[in-house]
C-alpha positions as CSV (number, residue, x, y, z in Angstrom):
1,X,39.9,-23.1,-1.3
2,X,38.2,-20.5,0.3
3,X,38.4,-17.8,-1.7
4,X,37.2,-20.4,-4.4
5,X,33.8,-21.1,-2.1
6,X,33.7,-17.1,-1.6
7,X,33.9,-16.4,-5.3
8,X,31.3,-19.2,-6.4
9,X,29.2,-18.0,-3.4
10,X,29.1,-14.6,-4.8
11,X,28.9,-15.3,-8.2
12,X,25.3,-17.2,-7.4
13,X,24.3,-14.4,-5.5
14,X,24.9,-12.0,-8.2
15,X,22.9,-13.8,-10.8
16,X,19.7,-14.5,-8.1
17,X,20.0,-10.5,-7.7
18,X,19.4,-10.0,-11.3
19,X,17.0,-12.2,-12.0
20,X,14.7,-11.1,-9.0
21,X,15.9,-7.2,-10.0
22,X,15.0,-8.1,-13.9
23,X,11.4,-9.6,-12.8
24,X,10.1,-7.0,-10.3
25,X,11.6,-3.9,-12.6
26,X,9.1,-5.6,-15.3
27,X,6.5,-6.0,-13.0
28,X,6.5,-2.4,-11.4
29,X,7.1,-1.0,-15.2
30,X,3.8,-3.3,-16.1
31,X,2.0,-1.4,-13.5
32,X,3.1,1.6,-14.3
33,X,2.1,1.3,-17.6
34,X,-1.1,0.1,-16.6
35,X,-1.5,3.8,-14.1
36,X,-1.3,1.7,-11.1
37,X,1.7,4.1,-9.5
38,X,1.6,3.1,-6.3
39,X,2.1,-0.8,-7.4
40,X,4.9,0.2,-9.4
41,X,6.2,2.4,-6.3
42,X,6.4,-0.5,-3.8
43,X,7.8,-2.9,-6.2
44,X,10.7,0.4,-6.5
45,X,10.8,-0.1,-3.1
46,X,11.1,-3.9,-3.0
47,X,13.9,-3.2,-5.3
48,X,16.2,-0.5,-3.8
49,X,15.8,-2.7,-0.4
50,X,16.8,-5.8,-2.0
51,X,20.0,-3.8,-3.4
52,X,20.4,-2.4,0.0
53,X,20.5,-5.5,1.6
54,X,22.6,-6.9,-1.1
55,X,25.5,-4.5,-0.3
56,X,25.3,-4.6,3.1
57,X,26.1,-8.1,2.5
58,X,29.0,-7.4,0.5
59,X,30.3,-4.8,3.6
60,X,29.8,-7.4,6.2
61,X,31.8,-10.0,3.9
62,X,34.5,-7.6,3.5
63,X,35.0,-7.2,7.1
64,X,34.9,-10.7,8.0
65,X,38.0,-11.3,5.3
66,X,39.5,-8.2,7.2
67,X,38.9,-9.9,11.2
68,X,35.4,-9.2,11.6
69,X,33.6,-7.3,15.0
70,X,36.2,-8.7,17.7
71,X,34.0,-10.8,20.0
72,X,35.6,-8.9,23.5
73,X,34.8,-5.3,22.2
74,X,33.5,-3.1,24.9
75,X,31.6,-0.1,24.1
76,X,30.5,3.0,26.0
77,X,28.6,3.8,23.4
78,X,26.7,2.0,20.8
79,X,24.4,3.1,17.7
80,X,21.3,0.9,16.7
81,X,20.4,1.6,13.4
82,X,16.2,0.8,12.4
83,X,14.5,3.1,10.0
84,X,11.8,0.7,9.5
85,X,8.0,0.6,10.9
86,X,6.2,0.5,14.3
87,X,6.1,-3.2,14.8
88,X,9.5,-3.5,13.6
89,X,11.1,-0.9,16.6
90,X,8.7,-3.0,19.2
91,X,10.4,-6.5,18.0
92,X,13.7,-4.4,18.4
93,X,13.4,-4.4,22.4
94,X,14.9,-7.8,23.0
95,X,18.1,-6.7,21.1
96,X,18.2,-3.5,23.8
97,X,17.9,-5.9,26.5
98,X,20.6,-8.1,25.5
99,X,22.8,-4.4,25.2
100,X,22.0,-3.2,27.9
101,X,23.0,-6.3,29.7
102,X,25.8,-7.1,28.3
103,X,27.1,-3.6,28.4
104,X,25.1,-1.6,31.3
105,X,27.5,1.1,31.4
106,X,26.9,1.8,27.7
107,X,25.1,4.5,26.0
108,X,22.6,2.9,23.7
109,X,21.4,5.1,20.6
110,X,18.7,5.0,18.1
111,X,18.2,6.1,14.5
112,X,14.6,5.8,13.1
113,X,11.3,7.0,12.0
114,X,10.3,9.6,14.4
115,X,6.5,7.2,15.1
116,X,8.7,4.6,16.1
117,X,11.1,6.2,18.0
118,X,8.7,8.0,19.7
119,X,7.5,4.5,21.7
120,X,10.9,5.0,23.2
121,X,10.7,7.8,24.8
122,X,10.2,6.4,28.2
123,X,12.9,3.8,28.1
124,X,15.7,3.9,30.4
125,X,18.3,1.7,28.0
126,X,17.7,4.0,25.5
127,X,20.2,7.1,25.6
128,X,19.4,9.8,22.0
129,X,16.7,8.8,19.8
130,X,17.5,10.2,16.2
131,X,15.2,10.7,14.0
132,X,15.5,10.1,10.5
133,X,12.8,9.3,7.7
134,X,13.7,6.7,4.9
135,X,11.3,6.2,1.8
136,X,12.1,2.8,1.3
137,X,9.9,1.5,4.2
138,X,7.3,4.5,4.7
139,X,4.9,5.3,2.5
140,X,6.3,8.6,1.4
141,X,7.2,10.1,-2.3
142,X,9.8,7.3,-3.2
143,X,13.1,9.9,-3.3
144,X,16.9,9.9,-3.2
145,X,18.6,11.1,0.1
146,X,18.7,14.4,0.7
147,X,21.5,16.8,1.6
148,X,20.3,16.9,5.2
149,X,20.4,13.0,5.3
150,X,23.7,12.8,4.3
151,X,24.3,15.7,6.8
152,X,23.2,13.2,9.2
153,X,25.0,10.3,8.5
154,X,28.2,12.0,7.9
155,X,27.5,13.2,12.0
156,X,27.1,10.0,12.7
157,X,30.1,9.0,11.5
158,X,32.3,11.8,13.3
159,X,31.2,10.2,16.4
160,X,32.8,7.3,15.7
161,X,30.7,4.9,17.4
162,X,32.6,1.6,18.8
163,X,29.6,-0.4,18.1
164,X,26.8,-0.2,15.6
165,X,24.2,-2.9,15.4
166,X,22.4,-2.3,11.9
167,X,19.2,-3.9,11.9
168,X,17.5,-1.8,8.9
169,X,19.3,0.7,7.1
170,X,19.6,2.7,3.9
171,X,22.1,3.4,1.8
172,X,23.8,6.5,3.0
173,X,24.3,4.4,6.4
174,X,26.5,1.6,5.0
175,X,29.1,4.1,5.1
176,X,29.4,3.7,8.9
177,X,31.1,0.5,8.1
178,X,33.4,1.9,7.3
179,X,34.4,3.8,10.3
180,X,32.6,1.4,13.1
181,X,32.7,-2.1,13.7
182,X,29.4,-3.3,12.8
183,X,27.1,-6.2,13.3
184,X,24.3,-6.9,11.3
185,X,21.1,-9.0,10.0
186,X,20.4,-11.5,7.2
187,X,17.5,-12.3,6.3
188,X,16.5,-16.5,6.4
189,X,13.2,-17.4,5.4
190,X,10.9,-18.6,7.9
191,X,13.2,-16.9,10.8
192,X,11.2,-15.1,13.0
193,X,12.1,-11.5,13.1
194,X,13.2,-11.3,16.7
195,X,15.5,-14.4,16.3
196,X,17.0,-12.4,13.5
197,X,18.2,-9.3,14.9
198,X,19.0,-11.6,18.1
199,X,21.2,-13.5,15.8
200,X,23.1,-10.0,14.8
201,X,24.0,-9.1,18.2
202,X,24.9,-12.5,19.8
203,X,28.4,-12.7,18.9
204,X,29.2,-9.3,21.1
205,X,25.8,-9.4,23.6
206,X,24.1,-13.1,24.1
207,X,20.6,-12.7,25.1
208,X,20.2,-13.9,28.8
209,X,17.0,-16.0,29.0
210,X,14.2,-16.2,26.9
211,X,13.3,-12.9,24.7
212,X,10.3,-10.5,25.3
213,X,9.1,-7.4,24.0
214,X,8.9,-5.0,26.2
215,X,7.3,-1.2,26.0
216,X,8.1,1.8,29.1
217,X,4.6,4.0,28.6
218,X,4.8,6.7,31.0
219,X,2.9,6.7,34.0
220,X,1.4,10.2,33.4
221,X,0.6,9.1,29.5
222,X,-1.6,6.0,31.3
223,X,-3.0,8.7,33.6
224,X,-4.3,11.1,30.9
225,X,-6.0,7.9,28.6
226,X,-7.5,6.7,31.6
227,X,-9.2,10.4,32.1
228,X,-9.5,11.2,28.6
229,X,-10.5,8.4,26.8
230,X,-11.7,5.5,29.7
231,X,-13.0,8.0,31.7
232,X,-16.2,8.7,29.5
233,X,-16.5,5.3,29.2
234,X,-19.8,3.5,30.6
235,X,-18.8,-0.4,31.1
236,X,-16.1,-2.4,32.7
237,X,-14.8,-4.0,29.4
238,X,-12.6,-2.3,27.1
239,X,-12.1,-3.5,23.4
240,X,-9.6,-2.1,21.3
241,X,-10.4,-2.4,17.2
242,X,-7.5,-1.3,14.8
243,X,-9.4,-2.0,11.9
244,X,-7.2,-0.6,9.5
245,X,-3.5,-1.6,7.4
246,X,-1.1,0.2,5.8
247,X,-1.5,-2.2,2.6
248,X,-4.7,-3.5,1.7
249,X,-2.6,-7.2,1.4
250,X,-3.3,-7.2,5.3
251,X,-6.7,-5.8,5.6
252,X,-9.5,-7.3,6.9
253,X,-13.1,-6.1,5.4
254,X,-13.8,-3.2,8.2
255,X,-17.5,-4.1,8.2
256,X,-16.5,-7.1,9.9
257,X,-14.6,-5.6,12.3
258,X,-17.7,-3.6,13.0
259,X,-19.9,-6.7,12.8
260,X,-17.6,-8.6,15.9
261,X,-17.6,-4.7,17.7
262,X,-21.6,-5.2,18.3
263,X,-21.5,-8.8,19.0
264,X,-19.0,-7.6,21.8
265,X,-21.0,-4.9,22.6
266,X,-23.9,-6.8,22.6
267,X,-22.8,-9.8,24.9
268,X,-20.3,-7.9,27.3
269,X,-21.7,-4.6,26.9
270,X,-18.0,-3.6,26.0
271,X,-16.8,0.1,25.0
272,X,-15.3,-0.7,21.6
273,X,-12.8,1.8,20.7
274,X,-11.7,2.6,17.3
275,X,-7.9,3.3,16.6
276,X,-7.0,5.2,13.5
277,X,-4.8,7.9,11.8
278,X,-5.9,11.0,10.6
279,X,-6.2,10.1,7.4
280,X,-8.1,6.9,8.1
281,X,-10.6,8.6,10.6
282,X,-12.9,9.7,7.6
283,X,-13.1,5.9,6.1
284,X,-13.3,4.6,9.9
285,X,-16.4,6.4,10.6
286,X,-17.9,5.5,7.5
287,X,-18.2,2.4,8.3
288,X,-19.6,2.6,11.9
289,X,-22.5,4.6,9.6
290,X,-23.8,0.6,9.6
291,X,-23.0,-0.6,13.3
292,X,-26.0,-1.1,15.1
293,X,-24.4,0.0,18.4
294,X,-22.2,3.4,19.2
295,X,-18.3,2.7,19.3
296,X,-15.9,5.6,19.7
297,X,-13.0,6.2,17.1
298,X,-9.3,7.6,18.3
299,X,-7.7,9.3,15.5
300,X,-5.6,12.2,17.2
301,X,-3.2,9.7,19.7
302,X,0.0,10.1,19.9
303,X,1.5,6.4,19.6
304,X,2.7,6.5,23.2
305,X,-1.3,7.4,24.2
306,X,-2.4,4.4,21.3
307,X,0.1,1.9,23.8
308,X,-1.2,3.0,27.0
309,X,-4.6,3.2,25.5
310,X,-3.7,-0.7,24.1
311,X,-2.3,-1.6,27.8
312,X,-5.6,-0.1,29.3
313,X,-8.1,-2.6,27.6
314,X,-9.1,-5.9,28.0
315,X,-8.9,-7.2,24.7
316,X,-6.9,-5.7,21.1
317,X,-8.8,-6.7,18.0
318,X,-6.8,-6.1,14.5
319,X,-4.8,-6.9,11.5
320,X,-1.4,-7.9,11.6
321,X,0.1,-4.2,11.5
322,X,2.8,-2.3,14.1
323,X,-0.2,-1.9,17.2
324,X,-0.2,-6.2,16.9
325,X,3.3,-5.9,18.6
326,X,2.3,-3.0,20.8
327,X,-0.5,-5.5,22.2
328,X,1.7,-7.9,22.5
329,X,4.4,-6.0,24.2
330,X,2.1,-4.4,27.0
331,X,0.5,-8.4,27.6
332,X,-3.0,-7.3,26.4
333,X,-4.5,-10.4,24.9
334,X,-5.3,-9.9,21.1
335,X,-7.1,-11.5,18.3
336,X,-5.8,-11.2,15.0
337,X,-6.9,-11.5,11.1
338,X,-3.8,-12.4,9.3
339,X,-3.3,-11.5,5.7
340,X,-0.3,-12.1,3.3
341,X,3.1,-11.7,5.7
342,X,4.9,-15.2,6.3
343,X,3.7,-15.7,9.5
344,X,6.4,-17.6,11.0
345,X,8.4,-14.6,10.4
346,X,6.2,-11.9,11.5
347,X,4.3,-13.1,14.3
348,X,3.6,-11.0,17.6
349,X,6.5,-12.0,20.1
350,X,3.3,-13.0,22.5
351,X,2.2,-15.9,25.1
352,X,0.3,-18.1,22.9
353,X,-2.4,-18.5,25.3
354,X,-3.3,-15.2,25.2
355,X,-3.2,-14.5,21.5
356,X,-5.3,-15.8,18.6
357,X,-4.1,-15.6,14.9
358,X,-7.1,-16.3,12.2
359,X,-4.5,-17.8,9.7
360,X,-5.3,-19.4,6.8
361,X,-2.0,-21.4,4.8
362,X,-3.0,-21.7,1.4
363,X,-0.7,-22.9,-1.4
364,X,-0.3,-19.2,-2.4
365,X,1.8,-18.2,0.7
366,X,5.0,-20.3,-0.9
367,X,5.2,-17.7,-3.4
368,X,3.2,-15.0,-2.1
369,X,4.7,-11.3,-3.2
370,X,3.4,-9.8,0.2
371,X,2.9,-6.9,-1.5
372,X,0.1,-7.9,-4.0
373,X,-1.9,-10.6,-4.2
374,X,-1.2,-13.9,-6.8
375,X,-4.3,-16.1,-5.3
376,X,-7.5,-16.8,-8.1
377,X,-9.1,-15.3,-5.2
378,X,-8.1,-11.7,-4.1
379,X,-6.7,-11.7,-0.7
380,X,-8.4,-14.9,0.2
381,X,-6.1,-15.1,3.0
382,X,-8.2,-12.8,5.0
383,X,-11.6,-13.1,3.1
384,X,-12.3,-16.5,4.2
385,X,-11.8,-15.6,8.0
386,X,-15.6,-15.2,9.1
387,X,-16.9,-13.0,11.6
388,X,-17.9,-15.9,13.9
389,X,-14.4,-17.1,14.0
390,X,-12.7,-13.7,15.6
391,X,-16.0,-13.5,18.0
392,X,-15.5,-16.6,18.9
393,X,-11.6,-16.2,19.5
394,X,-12.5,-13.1,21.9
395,X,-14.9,-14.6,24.0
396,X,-12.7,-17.1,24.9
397,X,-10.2,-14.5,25.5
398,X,-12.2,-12.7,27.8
399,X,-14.1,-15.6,29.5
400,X,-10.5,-16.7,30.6
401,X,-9.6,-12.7,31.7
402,X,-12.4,-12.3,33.6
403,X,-11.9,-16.2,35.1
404,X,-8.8,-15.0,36.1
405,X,-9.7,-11.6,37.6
406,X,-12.7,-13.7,39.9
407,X,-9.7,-16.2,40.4
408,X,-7.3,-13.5,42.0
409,X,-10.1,-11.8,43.8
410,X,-10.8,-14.5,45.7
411,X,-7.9,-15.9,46.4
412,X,-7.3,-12.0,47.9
């Protein structure tokens, strides 16, 4: 009876694959035809993650018929596996805590995109951070493994590891189920994303109390923004702005973010401070060209400076991107405009008090792609948030900061 519920179980699986596979291959094809490659390149993504995801499946299935992770293993070592983005590593810190608890003699590793990783470099439950760039979640030529990844993998397999908690893989690193015991995720809609790698470690490494992310900046990182960046800075108020996404699906129009920057300015006589990349800086400054005070732009921070930076300021302003859960990991209160991701998967880990989302739930957001937009209305999601709603949101924000700062000084 079993195998019967198995096989059916897989058989429905198999034919949802195809139709979804069948659908988005037509779709990114479509756009390829139509020159739109980097439509047609996400939806390849979309597609070699789904397949991913699928298999891993299929690996944890096979080693539950075989006995499964046994419930009393105890490792001295253990390899967490996340190639994915920055906000993704941050919502990743419960799961170390739970590790590092349950096992505090253990040696906790970490594959992943060297940005990622690189918030990590100041934790203490963290033991070698490996780096290792996938194409599936970065926006990078879409391309095969290379030699060198498979170099890497087959490494990590020598060392045998007697845990490995995969939270976001690629395909090269499914073979270390076969050498490991492995715990992993599965994806249920409307679970948020902490709960879900939670989930995958439980069975080995319950979470004690209630999970929090949690950031280590080091102290002399702090120092440095503080003389580097604060320093210059006239007024008591800081306001971080990250007014870019890395897909327009999550964007909010930047002259707004420029319009609620003056209004800041203008009531608080705040030091606005605008984080980009590089390659952002140049569209950033553009449009300050139409501010009608002075705001700074950051465009050469290391992502350790962006958090301390972040953990410095009074206030983070933004889309929901990777520095949301930075802000919400270092307890800076935050305003967000939120575009096309299911929020009740993907929202900031935060105290709700101290964090407003500018959400709008239209009927589109059942079906929404997340990677391209199916509304009448492009990206209405984020268009109809107005610029009086996100000053509004951070003035009560910092009203209740500085209530609280008067409040403790006086009670001192």
């Amino acid at each position: 009876m079993r195998a019967l519920k198995i096989g059916s179980k897989i058989v429905r699986s198999a034919g949802w694959l195809v139709g979804v596979v069948c659908a988005r291959t037509a779709w990114g094809l479509w756009c390829l035809l139509r020159g739109d490659v980097a439509a047609s390149a996400e939806e390849a993504r979309f597609i070699g993650i789904l397949l991913h995801d699928e298999l891993l499946a299929a690996l944890i299935l096979a080693r539950k018929l075989s006995g499964g992770v046994p419930t009393a293993v105890r490792p001295d070592r253990i390899l967490v596996v996340k190639l994915d983005r920055i906000g993704d590593m941050v919502n990743t810190t419960p799961v170390f805590d739970a590790l590092a608890t349950a096992f505090p003699r253990a040696r906790i590793d970490v594959v992943g995109h060297p940005a990622p990783l690189s918030l990590l470099e100041a934790d203490p439950r963290i033991g070698e951070r490996i780096a290792y760039r996938s194409s599936l979640y970065h926006p990078v030529p879409l391309l095969p493994p290379s030699w060198r990844d498979w170099r890497l993998v087959a490494t990590l397999m020598r060392r045998r590891y007697p845990l490995v908690v995969y939270l976001r893989g690629s395909a090269p690193f499914l073979l270390l189920g076969l050498v490991s015991p492995l715990v992993a995720t599965k994806y249920v809609r409307d679970e948020h994303v902490v709960e879900r790698y939670l989930k995958a470690v439980r069975p080995v490494a319950p979470l004690v109390g209630r999970p929090a992310l949690t950031l280590h900046v080091r102290p002399e990182v702090r120092q440095s923004v503080r003389e580097r960046v604060l320093a210059p800075l006239a007024a008591g108020c800081t306001v971080a702005v990250h007014a870019t996404a890395a897909v327009a699906m999550k964007e909010w129009p930047l002259e707004r973010y420029v319009a609620v920057a003056d209004a800041l300015h203008a009531r608080w006589g705040a030091d606005v401070v605008f984080l980009a990349t590089k390659s952002e800086e140049a569209r950033v400054r553009r449009g300050l060209e139409g501010a009608r005070f002075t705001h700074t732009v950051q465009a050469s921070l290391t992502l350790p400076e962006v958090a301390a930076l972040i953990a410095e300021s009074d206030l983070f302003v933004g889309n929901d991107s990777g520095l949301s859960h930075i802000a919400a990991a270092v307890g800076t209160p935050s305003v967000l405009a939120w575009g096309s991701a299911n929020i009740n998967e993907a929202r900031p880990l935060a105290n709700a008090s101290r964090t407003v989302i500018l959400h709008r739930p239209l009927p589109c957001r059942s079906v929404c792609p997340e990677i391209r937009c199916i509304n009448a209305t492009p990206i209405a999601c984020l268009k109809d948030i107005t610029v009086d709603e996100a000053i509004s949101a951070a003035a009560r924000l910092l009203d209740r900061e500085r209530r609280t700062e008067r409040l403790v000084a006086w009670r001192s």
